[in-house]
C-alpha positions in Angstrom: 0.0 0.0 0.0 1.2 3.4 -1.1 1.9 6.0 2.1 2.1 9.8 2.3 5.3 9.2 4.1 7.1 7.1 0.8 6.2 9.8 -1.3 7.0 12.6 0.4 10.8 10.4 1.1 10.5 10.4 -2.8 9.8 13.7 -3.4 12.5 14.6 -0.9 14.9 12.8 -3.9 14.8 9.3 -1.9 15.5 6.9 -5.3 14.9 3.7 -3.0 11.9 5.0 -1.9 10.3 6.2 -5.7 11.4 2.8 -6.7 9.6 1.3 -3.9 6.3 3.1 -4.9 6.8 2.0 -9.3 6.7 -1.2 -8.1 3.7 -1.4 -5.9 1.4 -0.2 -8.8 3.0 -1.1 -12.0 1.5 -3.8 -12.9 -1.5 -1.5 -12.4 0.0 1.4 -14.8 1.0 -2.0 -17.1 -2.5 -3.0 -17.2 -4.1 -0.1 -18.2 -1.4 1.0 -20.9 -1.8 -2.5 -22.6 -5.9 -1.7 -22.5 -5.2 1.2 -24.3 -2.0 0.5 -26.7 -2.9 -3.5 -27.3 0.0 -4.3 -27.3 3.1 -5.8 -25.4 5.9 -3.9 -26.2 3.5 -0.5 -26.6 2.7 -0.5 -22.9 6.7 -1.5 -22.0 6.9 1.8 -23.7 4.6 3.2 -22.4 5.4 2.5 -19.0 8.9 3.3 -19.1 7.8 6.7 -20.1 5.5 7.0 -17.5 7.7 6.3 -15.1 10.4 8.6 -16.6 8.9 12.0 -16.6 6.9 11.0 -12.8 11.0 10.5 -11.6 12.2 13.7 -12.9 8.5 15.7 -12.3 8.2 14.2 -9.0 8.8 17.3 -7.2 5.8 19.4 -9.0 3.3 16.8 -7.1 1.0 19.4 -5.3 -0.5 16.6 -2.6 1.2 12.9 -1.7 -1.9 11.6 -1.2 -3.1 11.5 -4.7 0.7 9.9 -5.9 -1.7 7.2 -7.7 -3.5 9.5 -9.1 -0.8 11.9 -10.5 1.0 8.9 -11.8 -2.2 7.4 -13.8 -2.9 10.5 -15.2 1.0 10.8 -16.9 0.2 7.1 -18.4 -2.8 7.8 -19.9 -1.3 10.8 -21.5 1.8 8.8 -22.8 -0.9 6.4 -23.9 -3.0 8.6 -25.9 0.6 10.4 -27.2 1.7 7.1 -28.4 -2.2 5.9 -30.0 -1.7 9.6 -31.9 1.5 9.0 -33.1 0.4 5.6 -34.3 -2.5 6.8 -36.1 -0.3 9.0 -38.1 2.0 6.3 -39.5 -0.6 4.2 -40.4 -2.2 7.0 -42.8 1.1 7.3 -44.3 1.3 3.6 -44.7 -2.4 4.2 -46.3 -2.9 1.3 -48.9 0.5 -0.9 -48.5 0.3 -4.4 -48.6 1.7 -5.1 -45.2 -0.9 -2.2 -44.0 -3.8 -4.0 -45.4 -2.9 -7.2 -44.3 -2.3 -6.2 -40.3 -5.8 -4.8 -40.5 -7.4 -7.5 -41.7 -5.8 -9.8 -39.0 -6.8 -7.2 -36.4 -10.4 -6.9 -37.4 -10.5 -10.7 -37.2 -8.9 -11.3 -34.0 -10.9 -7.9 -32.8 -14.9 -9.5 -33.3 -13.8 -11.8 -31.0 -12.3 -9.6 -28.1 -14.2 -8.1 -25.3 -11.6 -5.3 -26.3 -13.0 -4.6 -29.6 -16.2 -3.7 -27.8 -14.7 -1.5 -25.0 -12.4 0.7 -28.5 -16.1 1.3 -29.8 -17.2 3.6 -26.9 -16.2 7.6 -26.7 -13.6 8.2 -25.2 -14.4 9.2 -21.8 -16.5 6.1 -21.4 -13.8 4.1 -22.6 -11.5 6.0 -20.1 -13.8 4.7 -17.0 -14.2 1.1 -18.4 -10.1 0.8 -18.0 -9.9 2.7 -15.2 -12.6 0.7 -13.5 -11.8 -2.8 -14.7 -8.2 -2.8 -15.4 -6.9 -0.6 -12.9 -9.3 -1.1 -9.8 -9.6 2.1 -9.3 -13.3 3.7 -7.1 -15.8 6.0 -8.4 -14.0 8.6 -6.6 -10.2 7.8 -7.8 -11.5 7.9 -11.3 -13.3 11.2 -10.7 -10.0 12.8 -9.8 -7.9 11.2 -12.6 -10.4 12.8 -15.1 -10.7 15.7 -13.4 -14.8 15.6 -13.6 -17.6 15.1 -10.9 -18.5 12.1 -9.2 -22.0 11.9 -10.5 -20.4 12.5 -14.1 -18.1 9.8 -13.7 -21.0 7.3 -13.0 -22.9 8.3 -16.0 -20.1 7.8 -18.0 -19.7 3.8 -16.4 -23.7 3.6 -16.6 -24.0 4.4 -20.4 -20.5 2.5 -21.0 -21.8 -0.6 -19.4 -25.2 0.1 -21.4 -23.7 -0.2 -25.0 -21.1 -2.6 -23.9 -24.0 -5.2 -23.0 -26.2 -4.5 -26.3 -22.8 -4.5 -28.3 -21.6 -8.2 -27.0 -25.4 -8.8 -26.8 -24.7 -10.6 -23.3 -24.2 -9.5 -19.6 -20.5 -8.9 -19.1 -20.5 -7.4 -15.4 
């Protein structure tokens, strides 16, 4: 469990002690960058990022008690960076072979991936599924990594859950 007191020793420049927190919730952060990037090496990337700029940004956290938080919110930045960047190449790969063909095998493998279901919902919504799901995190936590109301953030889940059980035609939760 993550204490004020570690992050404050890691704010204070403590290495042991930021290492000691990146490895009590990364396979948390790990989690939720593969949810978003779909792949293994992606979230690696992803993570290592994230865990770069929280060591060397470590001393602009306002309040230890939302280290978890803070930390979620540079993934998820990193991840949406990297799904960007992504996009880009592939419309300059446009109508290659190799293009076409990684497509097709993703659209294949996608039908039959609870995944494929959860990439079909706007973005916010999407953003509460993973946080929910794949990151455990309460109505509350999620509300303060988005930045929105609590009653928001539960509409979001409600309407998420909503098309995600008419999309997959079955109760998943």
């Amino acid at each position: 469990m993550i204490t004020e007191k570690q992050v404050q020793l890691a704010k204070d420049g403590d290495e042991k002690a930021f290492e000691e927190l990146i490895n009590m919730c990364k396979e948390e952060l790990y989690r939720t960058a593969y949810a978003y990037v779909k792949d293994e090496q992606d979230a690696l990337d992803v993570l290592q990022e994230t865990v770069y700029k929280a060591y060397v940004n470590i001393d602009k956290l306002k309040n230890t008690k939302y280290f978890k938080t803070w930390i979620t919110r540079i993934l998820l930045n990193n991840a949406m960076d990297l799904i960007k960047k992504e996009k880009k190449i592939l419309s300059v790969v446009g109508n290659s072979e190799k293009g076409f063909v990684d497509s097709e095998v993703y659209c294949i493998d996608a039908k039959l991936d609870i995944q494929s279901s959860i990439d079909k919902l706007e973005e916010k919504q999407k953003k509460v599924i993973i946080l929910k799901y794949f990151q455990d995190l309460t109505i509350t936590e999620i509300a303060e990594v988005m930045s929105c109301p609590v009653g928001t953030i539960k509409t979001y889940l409600n309407k998420a859950l909503v098309k995600l059980r008419t999309s997959m035609d079955k109760e998943i939760v």
